[in-house]
N, C-alpha and C positions, 0 to 999 in steps of 0.2 A: 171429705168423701167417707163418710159411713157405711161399713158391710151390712147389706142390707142379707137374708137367709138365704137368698137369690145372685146374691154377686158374686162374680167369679172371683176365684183364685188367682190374684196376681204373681206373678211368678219373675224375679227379678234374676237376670243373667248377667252375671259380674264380669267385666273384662278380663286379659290376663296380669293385672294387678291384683283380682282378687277383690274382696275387703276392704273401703280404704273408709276410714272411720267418718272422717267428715266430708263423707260423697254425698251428691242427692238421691241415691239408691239408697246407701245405709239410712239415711234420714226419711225418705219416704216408709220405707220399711219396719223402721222403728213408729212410726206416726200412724199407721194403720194394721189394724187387727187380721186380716186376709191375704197379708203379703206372708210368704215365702221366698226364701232365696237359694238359688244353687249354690252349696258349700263349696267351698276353697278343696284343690287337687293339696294331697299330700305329699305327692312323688306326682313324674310325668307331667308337670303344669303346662309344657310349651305341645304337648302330644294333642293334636283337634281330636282324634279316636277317642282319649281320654276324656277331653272335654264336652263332646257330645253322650257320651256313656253318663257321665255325671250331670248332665242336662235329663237326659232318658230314665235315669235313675230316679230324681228326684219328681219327672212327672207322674213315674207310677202309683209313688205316695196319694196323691191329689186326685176325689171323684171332682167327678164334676165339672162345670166351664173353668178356662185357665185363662188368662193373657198374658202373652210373654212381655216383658219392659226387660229391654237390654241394650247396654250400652258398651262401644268401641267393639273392642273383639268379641264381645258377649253377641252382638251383632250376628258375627261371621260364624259364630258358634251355634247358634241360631239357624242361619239361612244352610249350614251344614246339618243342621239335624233333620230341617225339614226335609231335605233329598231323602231322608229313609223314617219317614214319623211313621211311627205307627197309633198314633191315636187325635181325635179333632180340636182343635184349636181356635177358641173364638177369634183371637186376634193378637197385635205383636205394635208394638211401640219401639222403635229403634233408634237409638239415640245416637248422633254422630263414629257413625261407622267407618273406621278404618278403609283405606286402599291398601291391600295386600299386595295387592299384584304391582304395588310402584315400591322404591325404597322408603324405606320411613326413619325417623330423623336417628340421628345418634340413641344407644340407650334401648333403641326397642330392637327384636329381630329381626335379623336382616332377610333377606331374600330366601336364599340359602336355606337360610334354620327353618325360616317359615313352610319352604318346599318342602323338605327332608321331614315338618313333623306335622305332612299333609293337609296343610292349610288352603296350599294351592293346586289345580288356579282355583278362585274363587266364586262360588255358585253364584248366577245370573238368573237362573230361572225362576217363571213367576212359580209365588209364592202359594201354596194350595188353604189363604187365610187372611183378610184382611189386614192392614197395616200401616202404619203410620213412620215416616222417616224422618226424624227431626234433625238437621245438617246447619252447620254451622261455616259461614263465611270465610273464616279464618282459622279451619284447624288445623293445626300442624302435622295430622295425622293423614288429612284426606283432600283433595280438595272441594269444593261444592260441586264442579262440574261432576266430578267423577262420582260422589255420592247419590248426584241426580240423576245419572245412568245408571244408578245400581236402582233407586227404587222406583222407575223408568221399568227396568228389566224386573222387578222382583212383584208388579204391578200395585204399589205403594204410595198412596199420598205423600208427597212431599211436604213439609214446613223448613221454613227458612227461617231459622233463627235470630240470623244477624251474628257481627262478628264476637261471638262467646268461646272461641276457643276450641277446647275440648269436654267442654260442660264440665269440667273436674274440679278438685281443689286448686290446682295450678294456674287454672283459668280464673278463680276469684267463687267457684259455686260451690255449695254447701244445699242447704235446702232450695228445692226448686219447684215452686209453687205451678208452673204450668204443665207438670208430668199430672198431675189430677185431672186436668181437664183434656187432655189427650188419653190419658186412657181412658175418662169417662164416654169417652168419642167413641172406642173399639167395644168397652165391655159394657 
């Protein structure tokens, strides 16, 4: 995927792990000239306010068409900013997206935290931008039903990945050769 003068701004939305070195966002990223990515929260990391500010923030930087590629809570971070965007968006690639609104496994925030730092309940509304929902079989985060009603409700093509996990390092991915051709689908 070459930036051609005309190709959007891909714009990569990190979950709330941030950074993780050998993800296939940090490697797309690294791999192509037109990515940008929302930096890492220094304070307030688990605060959604925070995390769409820092979504908002970084698209002011950026003329031009953008695509959002975000993955897990980058997702949620995502479908939170759209309720209040103030600017147009060719399109969003989402990549196995959490269920907030169920508990989620040990290790990540519970209900509770999640409530308390306004995550919930979580936007359903279609989306005002085309989109792509890449879901995964088996992730411990979500399950496929309930990700199929998110992009059901968020008006989203669905892809079904098959049983990959949680598309992470934990899962076995690193570089992931079919995020080029789904975004070349949107932008």
């Amino acid at each position: 995927m070459n930036a051609s003068p005309n190709a959007p701004t891909i714009l990569m939305v990190p979950g709330l792990r941030d950074h993780v070195e050998d993800h296939w966002q940090t490697h797309f990223a690294k791999a192509h000239p037109n990515v940008r990515t929302v930096p890492p929260l220094q304070r307030d990391k688990l605060d959604c306010s925070a995390r769409v500010a820092a979504l908002d923030a970084e698209l002011s930087h950026i003329t031009g068409p953008v695509v959002l590629v975000a993955h897990s809570a980058g997702v949620m971070i995502t479908v939170h900013w759209a309720q209040r965007q103030r600017r147009e968006i060719q399109g969003a690639l989402f990549v196995t997206p959490p269920d907030f609104d169920a508990p989620l496994p040990e290790g990540y925030p519970t209900l509770d935290e999640l409530r308390a730092n306004g995550w919930l309940p979580s936007p359903r509304e279609r989306l005002p931008f085309p989109c792509v929902v890449a879901a995964s079989q088996d992730d411990p985060l979500a399950s496929f039903e309930r990700v199929e009603g998110m992009a059901r409700d968020w008006g989203a093509r669905l892809v079904d990945l098959g049983k990959v996990g949680h598309m992470n390092p934990a899962s076995g991915f690193g570089v992931w050769r079919d995020a080029e051709r789904f975004i070349a689908e949107i932008g």
